[in-house]
N, C-alpha and C positions, 0 to 999 in steps of 0.2 A: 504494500500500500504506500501511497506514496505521501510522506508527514504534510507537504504544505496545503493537500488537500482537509486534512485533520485538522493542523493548527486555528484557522479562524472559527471555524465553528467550535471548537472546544474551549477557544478565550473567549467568543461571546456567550457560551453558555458557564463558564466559571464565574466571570464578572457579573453579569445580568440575572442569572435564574437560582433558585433553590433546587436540591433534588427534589423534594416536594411539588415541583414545578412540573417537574417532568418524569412523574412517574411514583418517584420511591416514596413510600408511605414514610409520612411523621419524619421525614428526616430534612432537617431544616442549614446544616452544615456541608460542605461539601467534603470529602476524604480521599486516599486515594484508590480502596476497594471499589467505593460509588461511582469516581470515574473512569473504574476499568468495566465496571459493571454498564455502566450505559456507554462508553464507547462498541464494548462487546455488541450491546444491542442494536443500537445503532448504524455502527460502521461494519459490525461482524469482524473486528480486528482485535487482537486480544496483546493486551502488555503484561507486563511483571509490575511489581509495585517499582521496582526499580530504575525501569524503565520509564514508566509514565514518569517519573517523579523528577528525570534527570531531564524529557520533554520539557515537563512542566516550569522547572528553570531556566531554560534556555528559551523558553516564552516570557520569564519576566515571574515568573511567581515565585512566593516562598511559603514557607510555611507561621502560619501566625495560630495563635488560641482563639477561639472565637469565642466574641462579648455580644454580650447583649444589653440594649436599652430598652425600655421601658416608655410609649411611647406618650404614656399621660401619665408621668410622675409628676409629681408636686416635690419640687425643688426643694419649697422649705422640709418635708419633712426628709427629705434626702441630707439635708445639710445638718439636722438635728440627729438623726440616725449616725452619720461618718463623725459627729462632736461628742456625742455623747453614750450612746447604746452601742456601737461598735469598742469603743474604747473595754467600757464595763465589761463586753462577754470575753473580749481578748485577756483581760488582768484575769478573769474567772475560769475561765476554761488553760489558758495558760498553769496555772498551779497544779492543776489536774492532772494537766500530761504529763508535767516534770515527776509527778508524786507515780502512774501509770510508770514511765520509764524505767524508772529508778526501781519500779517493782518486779519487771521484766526484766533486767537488768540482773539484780540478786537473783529470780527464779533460773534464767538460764546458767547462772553461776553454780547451783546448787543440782545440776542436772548427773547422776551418775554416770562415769565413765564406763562401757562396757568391758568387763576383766579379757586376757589375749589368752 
C-alpha cells in the first residue's frame, strides 16, 4: 500500500474525529490499537503498534495524556476546590500512604526465606 495515500486521511481523522465518531463504542481517546483497528477496517492494511507509531511521528504526532474539561464548570467553584479541598484531601490521604508503605514495607521484610 502505498503510505501517502494513508497519510491524509488518517491526520484528518486523528485531528478532527473521536473513535466514537467513527464506529468504536464509548471510546472517546484515540490509541494506537484503535488506529490499527480502523485502518484495518478501513484501508484493509494492517500495522504493528510499532509501526503505526513511528508513521505517526513522522506525521507530526506524539504522544500526550489526554484531559479533559468540563464544558459548564463554574470557575469559582473550581478555584475554591484547587484552594482549599484539594489541599485538605492531599495532607489527608498523604499520611495514609506513608503509614500503608511503611507497613508493606516491614510485611515484605518479614517474609520467610524458603530453606535450599
Amino acid at each position: 500500500m502505498q503510505y501517502n495515500l494513508l497519510t491524509q486521511p488518517l491526520t484528518e481523522l486523528l485531528t478532527h474525529k473521536r473513535p466514537v465518531d467513527v464506529g468504536f463504542e464509548a471510546k472517546y481517546t484515540w490509541t494506537l490499537k484503535l488506529a490499527i483497528r480502523y485502518i484495518e477496517r478501513e484501508f484493509a492494511h494492517t500495522f504493528s503498534e510499532r509501526g503505526l507509531s513511528l508513521l505517526l511521528h513522522r506525521l507530526g504526532f506524539s504522544y500526550t495524556k489526554a484531559t479533559y474539561t468540563l464544558a459548564r464548570a463554574d470557575q469559582q467553584e473550581q478555584k475554591a476546590f484547587r484552594e482549599k479541598t484539594l489541599p485538605a484531601l492531599k495532607k489527608a490521604h498523604g499520611r495514609r500512604n506513608r503509614s500503608l508503605t511503611l507497613r508493606r514495607r516491614v510485611h515484605d521484610s518479614c517474609v520467610p526465606i524458603p530453606a535450599i
